[in-house]
N, C-alpha and C positions, 0 to 999 in steps of 0.2 A: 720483489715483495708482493703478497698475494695478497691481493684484494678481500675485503670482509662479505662475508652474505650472510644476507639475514632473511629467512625464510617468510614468507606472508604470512603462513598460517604462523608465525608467531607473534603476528599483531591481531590477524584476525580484520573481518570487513570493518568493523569501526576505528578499529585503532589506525586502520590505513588509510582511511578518510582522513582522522583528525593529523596523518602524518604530512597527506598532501597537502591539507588545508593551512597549516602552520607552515610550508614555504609559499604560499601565495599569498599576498596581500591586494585590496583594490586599490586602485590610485585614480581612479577617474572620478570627479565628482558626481557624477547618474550612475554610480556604481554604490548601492547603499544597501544592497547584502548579498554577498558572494556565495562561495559554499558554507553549509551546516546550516540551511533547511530545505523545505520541500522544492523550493523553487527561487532564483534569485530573480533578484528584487532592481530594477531600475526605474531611476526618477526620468518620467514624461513628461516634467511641467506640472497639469494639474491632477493627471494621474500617477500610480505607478503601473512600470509594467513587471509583468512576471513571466519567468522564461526557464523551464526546467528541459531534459532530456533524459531517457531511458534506453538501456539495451536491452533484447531478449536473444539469444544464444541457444540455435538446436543443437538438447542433447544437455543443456543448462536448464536453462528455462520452458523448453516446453519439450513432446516427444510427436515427432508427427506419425506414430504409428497410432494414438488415438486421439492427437487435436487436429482437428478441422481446419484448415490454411483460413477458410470465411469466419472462424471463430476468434485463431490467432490475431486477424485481421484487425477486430474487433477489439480483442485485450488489449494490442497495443496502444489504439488509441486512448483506452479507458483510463487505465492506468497512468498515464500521463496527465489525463483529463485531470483525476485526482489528486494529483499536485497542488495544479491550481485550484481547486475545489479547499486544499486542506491553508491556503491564503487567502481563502477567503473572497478568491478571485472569481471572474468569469474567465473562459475559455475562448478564445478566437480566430485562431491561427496554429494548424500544424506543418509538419515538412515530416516525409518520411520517407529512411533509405535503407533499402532493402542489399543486402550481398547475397547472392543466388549457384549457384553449382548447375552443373548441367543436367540432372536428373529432373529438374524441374522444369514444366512444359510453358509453352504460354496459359495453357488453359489454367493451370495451376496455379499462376502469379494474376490472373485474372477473379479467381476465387480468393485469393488475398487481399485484393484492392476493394473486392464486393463487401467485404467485413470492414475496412475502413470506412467505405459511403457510408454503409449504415450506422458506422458510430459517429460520424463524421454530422450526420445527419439529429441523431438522439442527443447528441453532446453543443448543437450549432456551430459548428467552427466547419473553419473550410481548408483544404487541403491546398498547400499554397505552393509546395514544391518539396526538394529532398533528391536522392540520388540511387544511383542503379550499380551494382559492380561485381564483379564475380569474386566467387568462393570458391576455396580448395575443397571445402567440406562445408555442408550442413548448409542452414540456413541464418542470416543473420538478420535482424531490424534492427535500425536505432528510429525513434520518432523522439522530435522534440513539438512542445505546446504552447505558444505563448499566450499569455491571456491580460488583463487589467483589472487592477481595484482601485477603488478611492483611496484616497491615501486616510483616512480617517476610519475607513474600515478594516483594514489591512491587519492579517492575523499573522504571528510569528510560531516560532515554538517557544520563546523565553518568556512570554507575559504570565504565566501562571505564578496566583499569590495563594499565600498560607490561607485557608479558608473555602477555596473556590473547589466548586465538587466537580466530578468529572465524567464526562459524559463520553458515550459512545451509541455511534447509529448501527443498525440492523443487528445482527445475529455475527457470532464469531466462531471460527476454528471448522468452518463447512470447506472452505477452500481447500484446506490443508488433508481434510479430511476423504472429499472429493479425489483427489491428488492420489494418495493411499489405495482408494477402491479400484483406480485406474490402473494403478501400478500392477496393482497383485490380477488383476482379469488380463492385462499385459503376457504375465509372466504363466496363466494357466494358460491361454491362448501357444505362447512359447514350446509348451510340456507339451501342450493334442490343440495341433492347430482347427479340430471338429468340435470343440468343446463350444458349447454357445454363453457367452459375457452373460453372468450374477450380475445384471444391474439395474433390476426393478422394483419398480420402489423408492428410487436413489436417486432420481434426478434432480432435486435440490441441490445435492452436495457434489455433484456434477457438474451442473449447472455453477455453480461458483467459484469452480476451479476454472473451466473452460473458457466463461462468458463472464466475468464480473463487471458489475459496474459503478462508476465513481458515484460519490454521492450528491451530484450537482444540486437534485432534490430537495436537501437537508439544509445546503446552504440558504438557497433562497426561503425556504421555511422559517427558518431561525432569525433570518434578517426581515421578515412580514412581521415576525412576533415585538421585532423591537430588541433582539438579542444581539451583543455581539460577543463571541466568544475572548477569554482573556490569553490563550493559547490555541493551538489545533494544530494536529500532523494526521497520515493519514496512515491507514494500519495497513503498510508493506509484507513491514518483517515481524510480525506479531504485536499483540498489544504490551506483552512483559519490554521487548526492546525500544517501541515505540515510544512508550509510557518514559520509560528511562533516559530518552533525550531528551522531552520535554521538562523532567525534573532536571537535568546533569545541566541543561542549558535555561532555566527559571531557577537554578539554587536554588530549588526545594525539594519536598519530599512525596509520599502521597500513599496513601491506604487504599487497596483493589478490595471488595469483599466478594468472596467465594458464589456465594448465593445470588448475588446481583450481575452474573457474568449472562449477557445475552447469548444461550445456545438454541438452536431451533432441534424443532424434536428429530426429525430426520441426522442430523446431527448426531445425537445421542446416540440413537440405535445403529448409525455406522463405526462411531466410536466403538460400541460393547462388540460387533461384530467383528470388528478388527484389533479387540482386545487393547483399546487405546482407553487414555483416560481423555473423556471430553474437556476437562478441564485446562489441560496442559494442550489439548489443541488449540484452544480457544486463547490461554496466553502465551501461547509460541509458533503456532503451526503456521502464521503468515499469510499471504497473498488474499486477505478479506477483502482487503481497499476499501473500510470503512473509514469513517471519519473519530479520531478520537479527541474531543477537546474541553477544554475547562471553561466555568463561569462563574459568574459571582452567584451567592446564596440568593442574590434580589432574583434571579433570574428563572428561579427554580418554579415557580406559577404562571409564569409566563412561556414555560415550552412542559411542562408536567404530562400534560394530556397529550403529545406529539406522542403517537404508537411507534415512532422511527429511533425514539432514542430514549436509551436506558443512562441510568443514574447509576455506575459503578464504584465509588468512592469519592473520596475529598484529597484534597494537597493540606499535606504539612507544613511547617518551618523548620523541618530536619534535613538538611540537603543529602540531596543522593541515598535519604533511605526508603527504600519501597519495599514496601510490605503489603501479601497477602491475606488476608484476615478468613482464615478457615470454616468451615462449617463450626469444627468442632474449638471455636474462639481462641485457636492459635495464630498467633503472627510470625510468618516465615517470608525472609528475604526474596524477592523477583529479581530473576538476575536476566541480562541481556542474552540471546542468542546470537542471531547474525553466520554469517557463510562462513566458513574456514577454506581457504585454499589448499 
């Protein structure tokens, strides 16, 4: 009798989370949130702690024929950092393990750990251990982050209520966008290896593909003002996906409008050059690692003037509908992206 198979791509990255997540359950009692958010959550006593983990994948995740091993270095920690950052947490404590191929020198894995110091360094956490192992191919990291909050500040994805508007820090869809410019100077470079890299001008959106950074910044800012958000995740995999777990997981809804989408101008003019709509980078193109989160309407005068964070819509009491509110005052469904195998 022949076994059934059911292909990934026919759940797609979230429906394969929520597939693994439904056979696990916690049973520990300092086990008080597992998978389905940025980071799980364990009780310390009088803190909690928070503990996430990430992979990056050569040839997935990044290409080292134009990232920089001391850049890599660097995004990995960042992006982890941002976890705890979207918990509202502080950072403390990493571990990172590298699987290595033999093409790779020591100089080389020496240039990858200089990108850690320095994030290592920008982020306060200290590199506490992690492991070394060989690869058939490519290059791998996993870094995981642990970090602490108070239990009374501690941000989820499900607290967002009908009412509470929603906010998002810096500029969106540069990453993705950055991403794109690489690609294609990639592939002319490929055609006349003489050809000299179109990339001046561009270094913002370079710069944020390459080098991102979490928004540690934003937290501490928002908690000086007396704020505390009622949700927050962080913008991985775009704000249209991101946006979507925090309604699918707060039962409610929420309205993006068009005009209120933080894009920086360099942005723009790589969009129109690559014949992209900035728009549709900016709600789906990913890897920003900004902070996206909700608050109550009391809160709105009390971070208004922060230049870090835009006011892009409000939450509903319509669960799971999210809608784009257009220029031209249409409202059209945001639907999730996410990887396909």
């Amino acid at each position: 009798m022949s076994q059934t198979r059911t292909e990934i791509s026919s759940l797609g990255e979230f429906g394969l989370i929520q597939r693994i997540n439904k056979g696990y359950k916690t049973t520990r009692p300092d086990s008080i949130t597992g998978i389905g958010d940025d980071a799980a959550v364990i009780d310390l006593g009088d803190e909690f702690g928070l503990l996430t983990t990430d992979m990056l994948l050569e040839g997935v995740h990044f290409d080292l024929s134009f990232f920089p091993l001391k850049h890599l270095g660097y995004k990995a920690i960042a992006i982890n950092v941002s976890d705890i950052a979207a918990m509202n947490g502080r950072p403390q404590q990493v571990t990172v393990g590298i699987a290595l191929s033999n093409r790779f020198s020591v100089e080389a894995v020496d240039e990858f750990y200089e990108g850690v110091k320095l994030a290592c360094k920008d982020f306060n956490v200290d590199l506490v251990g992690g492991d070394t192992t060989s690869s058939r191919s490519g290059l791998i990291v996993s870094v995981s982050v642990f970090g602490k909050v108070a239990k009374d500040k501690i941000t989820y994805r499900h607290g967002a209520k009908a009412g509470d508007l929603l906010c998002v820090t810096g500029d969106l869809g540069g990453a993705y966008l950055g991403l794109q410019l690489l690609e294609r100077e990639k592939q002319v470079y490929l055609a006349n290896p003489n050809m000299q890299p179109e990339l001046e001008g561009k270094d913002y959106v370079i710069q944020r593909q390459l080098r991102p950074e979490a928004r540690m910044d934003v937290v501490y800012e928002i908690e000086e003002a007396g704020v505390l958000p009622t949700a927050m995740i962080d913008l991985s995999d775009g704000l249209a996906s991101d946006l979507l777990h925090i309604c699918s997981q707060s039962g409610v809804g929420a309205v993006v409008f068009e005009d209120k989408l933080p894009i920086d101008d360099q942005s723009f003019l790589a969009a129109t050059e690559l014949k992209l709509s900035p728009i549709t980078a900016a709600l789906n193109g990913g890897e920003d690692y900004e902070l996206l989160f909700t608050v109550p309407q009391t809160a709105y005068d009390l971070i208004k003037n922060n230049p870090k964070i835009s006011f892009v819509g409000y939450i509903t009491d319509t669960p799971n509908e999210v809608l784009l509110h257009t220029n031209g005052d249409n409202r059209i469904p945001i639907t999730a992206q996410g990887w396909q195998q």
